[in-house]
N, C-alpha and C positions, 0 to 999 in steps of 0.2 A: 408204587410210591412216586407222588410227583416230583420231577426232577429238578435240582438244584442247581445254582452258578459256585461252582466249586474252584474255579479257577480260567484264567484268560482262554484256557483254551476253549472251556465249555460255552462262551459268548462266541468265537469263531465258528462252533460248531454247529450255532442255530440257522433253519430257515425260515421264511418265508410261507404263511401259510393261507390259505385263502379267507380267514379272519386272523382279528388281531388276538394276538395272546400275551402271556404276561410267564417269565420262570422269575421265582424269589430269591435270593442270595442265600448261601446257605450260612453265614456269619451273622450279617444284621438283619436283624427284626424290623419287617415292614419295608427293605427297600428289593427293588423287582425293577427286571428287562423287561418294557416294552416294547415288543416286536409287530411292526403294522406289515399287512399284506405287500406293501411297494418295499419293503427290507428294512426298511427306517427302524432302528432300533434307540430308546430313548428311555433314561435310569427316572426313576420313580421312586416316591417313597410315602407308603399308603401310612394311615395312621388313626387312632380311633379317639377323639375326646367327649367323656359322657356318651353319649348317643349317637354323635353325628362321628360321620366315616369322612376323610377327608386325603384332599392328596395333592404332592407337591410335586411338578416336572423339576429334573434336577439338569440336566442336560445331556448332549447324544453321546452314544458308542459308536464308533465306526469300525467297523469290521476291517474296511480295505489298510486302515491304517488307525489302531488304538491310539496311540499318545497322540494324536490331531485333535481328536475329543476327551469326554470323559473316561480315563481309564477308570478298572474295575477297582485301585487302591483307591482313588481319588473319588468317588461315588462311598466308597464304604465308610471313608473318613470324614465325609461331609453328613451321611447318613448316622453315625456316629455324632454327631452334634447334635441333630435332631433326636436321638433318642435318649441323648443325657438333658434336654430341655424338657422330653415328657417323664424321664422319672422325676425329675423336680413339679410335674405339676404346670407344663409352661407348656404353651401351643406354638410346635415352631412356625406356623406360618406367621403367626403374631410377632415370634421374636425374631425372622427372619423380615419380617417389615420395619422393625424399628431399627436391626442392624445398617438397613440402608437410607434410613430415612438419619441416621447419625452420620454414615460417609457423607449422604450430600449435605451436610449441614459442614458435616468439616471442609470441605473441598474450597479452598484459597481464592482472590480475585485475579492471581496466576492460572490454578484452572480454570477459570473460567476465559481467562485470556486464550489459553491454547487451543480450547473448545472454540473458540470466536476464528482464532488465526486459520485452525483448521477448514472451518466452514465457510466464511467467508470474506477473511480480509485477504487471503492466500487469491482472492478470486478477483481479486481489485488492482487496478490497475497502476496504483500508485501505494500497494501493500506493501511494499517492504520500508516505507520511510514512514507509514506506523508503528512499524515492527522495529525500527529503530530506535527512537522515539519512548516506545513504551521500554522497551528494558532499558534505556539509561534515563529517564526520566518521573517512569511512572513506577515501574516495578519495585524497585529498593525502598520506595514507602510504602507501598500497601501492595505488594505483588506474595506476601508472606501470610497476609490477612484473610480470615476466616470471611466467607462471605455471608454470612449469617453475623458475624461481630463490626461489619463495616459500618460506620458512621462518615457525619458532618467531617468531625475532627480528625479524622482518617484521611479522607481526600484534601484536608485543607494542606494536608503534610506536603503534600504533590503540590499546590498551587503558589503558597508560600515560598517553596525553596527558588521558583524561577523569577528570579530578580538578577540585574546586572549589578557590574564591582559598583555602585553607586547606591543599590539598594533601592531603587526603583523597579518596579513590576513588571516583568516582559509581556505586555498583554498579548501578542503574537502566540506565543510559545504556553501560556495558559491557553488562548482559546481551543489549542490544538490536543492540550492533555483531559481537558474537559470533555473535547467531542470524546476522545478516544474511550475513557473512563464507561461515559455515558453509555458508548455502543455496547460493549463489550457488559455493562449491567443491565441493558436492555436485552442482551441475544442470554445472559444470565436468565431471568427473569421468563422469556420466550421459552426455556427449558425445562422450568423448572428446578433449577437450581441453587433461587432466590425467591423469597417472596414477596419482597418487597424494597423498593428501592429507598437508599439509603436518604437520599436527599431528590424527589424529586423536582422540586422549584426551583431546583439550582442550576442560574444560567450564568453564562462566559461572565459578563460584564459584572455579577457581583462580587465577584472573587479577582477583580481586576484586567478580566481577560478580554478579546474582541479585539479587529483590525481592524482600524479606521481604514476608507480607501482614501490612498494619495492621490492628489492632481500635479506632481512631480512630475515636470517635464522640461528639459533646459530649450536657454533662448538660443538665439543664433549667436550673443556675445556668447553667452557659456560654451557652447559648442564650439567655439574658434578658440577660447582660452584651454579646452579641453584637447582639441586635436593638434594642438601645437606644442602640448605640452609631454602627450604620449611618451615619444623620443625619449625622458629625461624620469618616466619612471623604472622604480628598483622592480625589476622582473624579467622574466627571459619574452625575446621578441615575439613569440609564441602569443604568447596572454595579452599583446600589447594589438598583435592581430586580430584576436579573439573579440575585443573588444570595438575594433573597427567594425566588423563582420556586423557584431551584434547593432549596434548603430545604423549599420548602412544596408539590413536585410530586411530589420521589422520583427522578425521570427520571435517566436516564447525561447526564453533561457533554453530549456528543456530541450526544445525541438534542436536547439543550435547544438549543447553540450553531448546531443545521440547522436550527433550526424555521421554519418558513414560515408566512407568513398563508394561505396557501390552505387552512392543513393546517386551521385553525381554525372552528369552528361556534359565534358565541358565541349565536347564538340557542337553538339546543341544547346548551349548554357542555359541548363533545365537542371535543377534540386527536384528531385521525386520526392516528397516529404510524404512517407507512410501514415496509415492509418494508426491511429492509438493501439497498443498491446503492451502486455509485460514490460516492454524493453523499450518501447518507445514511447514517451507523454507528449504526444501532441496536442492531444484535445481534440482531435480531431475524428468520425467516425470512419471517413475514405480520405484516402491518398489523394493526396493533389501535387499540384505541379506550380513549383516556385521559379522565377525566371532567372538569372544571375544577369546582373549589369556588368558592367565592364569594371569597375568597382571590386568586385564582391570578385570576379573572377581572378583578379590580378592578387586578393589577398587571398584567394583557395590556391593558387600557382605556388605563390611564396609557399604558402602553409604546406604546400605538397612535399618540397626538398629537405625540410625538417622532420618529417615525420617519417619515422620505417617505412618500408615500403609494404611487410608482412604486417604490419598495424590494421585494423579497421576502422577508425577513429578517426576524425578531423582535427579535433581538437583536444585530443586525451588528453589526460594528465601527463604532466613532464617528462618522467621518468620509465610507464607504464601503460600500457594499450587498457586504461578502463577512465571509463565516464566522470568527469569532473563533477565534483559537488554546486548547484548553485554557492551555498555560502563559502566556499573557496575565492568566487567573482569576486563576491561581496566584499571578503572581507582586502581581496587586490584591490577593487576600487579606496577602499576605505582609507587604505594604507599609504594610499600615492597620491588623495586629493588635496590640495592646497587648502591651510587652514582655514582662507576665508572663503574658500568653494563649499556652496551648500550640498550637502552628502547627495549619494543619488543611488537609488537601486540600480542591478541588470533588466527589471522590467520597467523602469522608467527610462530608457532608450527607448523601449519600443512605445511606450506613450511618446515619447520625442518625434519618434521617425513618422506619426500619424497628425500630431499637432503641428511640425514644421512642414509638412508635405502639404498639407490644408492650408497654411500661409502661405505658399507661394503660390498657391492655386492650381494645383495639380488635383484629378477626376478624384471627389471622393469616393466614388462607388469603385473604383481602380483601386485606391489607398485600400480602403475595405475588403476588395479579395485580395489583394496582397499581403495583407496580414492575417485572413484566412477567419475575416469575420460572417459570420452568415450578413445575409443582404434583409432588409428589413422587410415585416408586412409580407404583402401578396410578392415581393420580389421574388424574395425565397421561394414563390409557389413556380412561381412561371418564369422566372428569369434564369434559363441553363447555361447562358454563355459563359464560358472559360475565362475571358477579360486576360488573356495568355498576352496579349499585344500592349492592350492597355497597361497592364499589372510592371511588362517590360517598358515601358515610358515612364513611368512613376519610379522604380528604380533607377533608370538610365540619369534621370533628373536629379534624380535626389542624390546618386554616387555624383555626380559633377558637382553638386553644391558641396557636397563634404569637402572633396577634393582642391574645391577653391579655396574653403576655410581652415585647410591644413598650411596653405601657404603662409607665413605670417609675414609678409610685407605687400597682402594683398589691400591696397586701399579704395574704396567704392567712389567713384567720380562723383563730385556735387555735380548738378544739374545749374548752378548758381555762376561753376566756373566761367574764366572769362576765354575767348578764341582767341 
């Protein structure tokens, strides 16, 4: 009599034999342990419609440990499905194809997000301010939505809602939910998940979105009305620092608000600015090496006696050893500038710090690696030099002008005066 799977233990008790063989269950009809020469054991379920013999992998049994795999209730009760499909007449493989071919039709533009996060925005280096982004911004309107039901009037819900108390368009903040949308039904799409996209011709600017780039950058008046005024804005001295720093280094927001004390050598006043990772947005591929003026050292001195000592942070937040928001900056600058001061971003300093430094005629190829721009053309092939010295004279210069235009009863001599 061929023998049966009568229970867990009779699956433990099988080996290995020098072909593959097959025991049937002795409950369900048509389903059977296949057993391959290498031990691999794997549940099956054979089945006959009209003429043709047909057969479905269900998935493995592991001997060393059952419930890691397919246990033997869990095989019988699936195989069970399949055999109340063929007394009705039904082919489970047919009906086990359209069961799944219904999940991914139901599967949301949330799954499809988390399928994205997973694979690869998790891997990007400025991933988590997507991920922010998309659940307070994108998700609560179509993060619930079938992706197979998604339309035009679906994503307009997302592009609509970002307007300011004025009811004007924030095109910034669309262009950003746009990309996001786009990837995430493109990596859709790339899966199989989707078959088609909901709105392909749809770009930032019809829906109101796209950043202009600014040519924002202050003069040497602004910058004397600015740095004299510092002193008499509502904030702790800290942020009042912060903003000198930013002004009088060049550096990206980013690179300033990650800064580390380890990064720092004030005996050799040298900032090791890291390469781009997780935690650090430089922009930058390699580490380099920024020079500190005497400037920039005397407002890291200050900034050192305020900050914990156990902190890692230059410029943390207030209260807390972690990384300030850019639009935290933003919105201090916003908050303290004189009504008839023209607004100004944190990365329009550093347009400043490269458009005044070029006024007074300071090396622009010096200005250029100090703010950590590639060098144009064949430079960039053949030109290795570090510009460590130069990069230190274009700061050294440039902390002395600020320094001058801090004082406000400095006045520039005509040329015209009398002896």
């Amino acid at each position: 009599m061929t023998k049966r799977i009568s229970s867990d233990a009779t699956l433990k008790a099988l080996k290995p034999r020098d072909k593959e063989y097959l025991i049937p269950d002795k409950k369900i009809e048509g389903l059977n342990i296949r057993v391959r020469p290498t031990g691999t054991m794997t549940w099956t379920f054979r089945f006959q419609m009209g003429r043709k013999h047909e057969k479905i992998s269900m998935g493995r049994y592991l001997q060393s440990n059952s419930k890691a795999g397919m246990t033997l209730d869990q095989a019988r009760k699936e195989a069970g499905r399949y055999r109340s499909w063929l007394e009705n007449n039904k082919n489970p493989k047919v009906e086990l194809a359209r069961e799944r071919r219904e999940q991914e039709e139901a599967k949301t533009f949330n799954d499809a997000f988390v399928s994205f996060d997973e694979k690869r925005l998790s891997k990007q280096l400025r991933g988590e301010q997507s991920r922010i982004i998309y659940n307070r911004d994108i998700k609560p309107h179509i993060g619930g939505i079938k992706l197979a039901d998604l339309s035009i009037y679906d994503l307009n819900k997302v592009f609509d809602a970002k307007v300011d108390k004025d009811g004007k368009r924030m095109a910034g903040a669309i262009g950003v939910c746009h990309k996001i949308i786009n990837q995430v039904i493109n990596h859709a799409l790339a899966l199989n998940m989707l078959d088609t996209h909901p709105a392909p011709q749809l770009k930032a600017k019809d829906v109101g979105g796209g950043s202009k780039v600014t040519k924002r950058n202050l003069s040497f008046a602004e910058l004397k009305i600015l740095l004299t005024s510092l002193n008499e804005w509502r904030t702790d001295p800290a942020n009042i620092r912060l903003i000198r720093f930013l002004l009088g280094c060049g550096q990206r927001i980013s690179a300033v608000l990650e800064m580390r004390w380890s990064e720092l050598d004030f005996d050799e006043g040298i900032w090791l600015l890291p390469a781009s990772s997780e935690d650090r947005h430089t922009k930058s591929q390699e580490s380099r090496k920024v020079p500190l003026s005497d400037y920039l050292l005397e407002l890291l001195t200050e900034q050192r006696k305020s900050v914990p000592s156990k902190w890692s942070l230059v410029w943390p937040q207030l209260m807390d050893d972690k990384v300030q928001e850019p639009a935290a900056v933003r919105a201090l600058i916003k908050r303290n500038l004189p009504a008839d001061f023209e607004r100004f971003s944190p990365h329009d300093l550093r347009r400043t710090f490269i458009s005044r430094c070029s006024e007074i005629g300071l090396d622009i190829v010096a200005i250029e690696k100090t703010v950590g721009h590639q060098l144009p053309g064949m430079l960039r092939v053949y030109n290795h030099h570090d510009y460590l010295e130069e990069q230190l004279s274009v700061l050294q210069a440039w902390g002395n002008k600020l320094q001058s235009l801090t004082v406000e009863n400095v006045i520039p001599l005509s040329r015209s005066l009398p002896f």
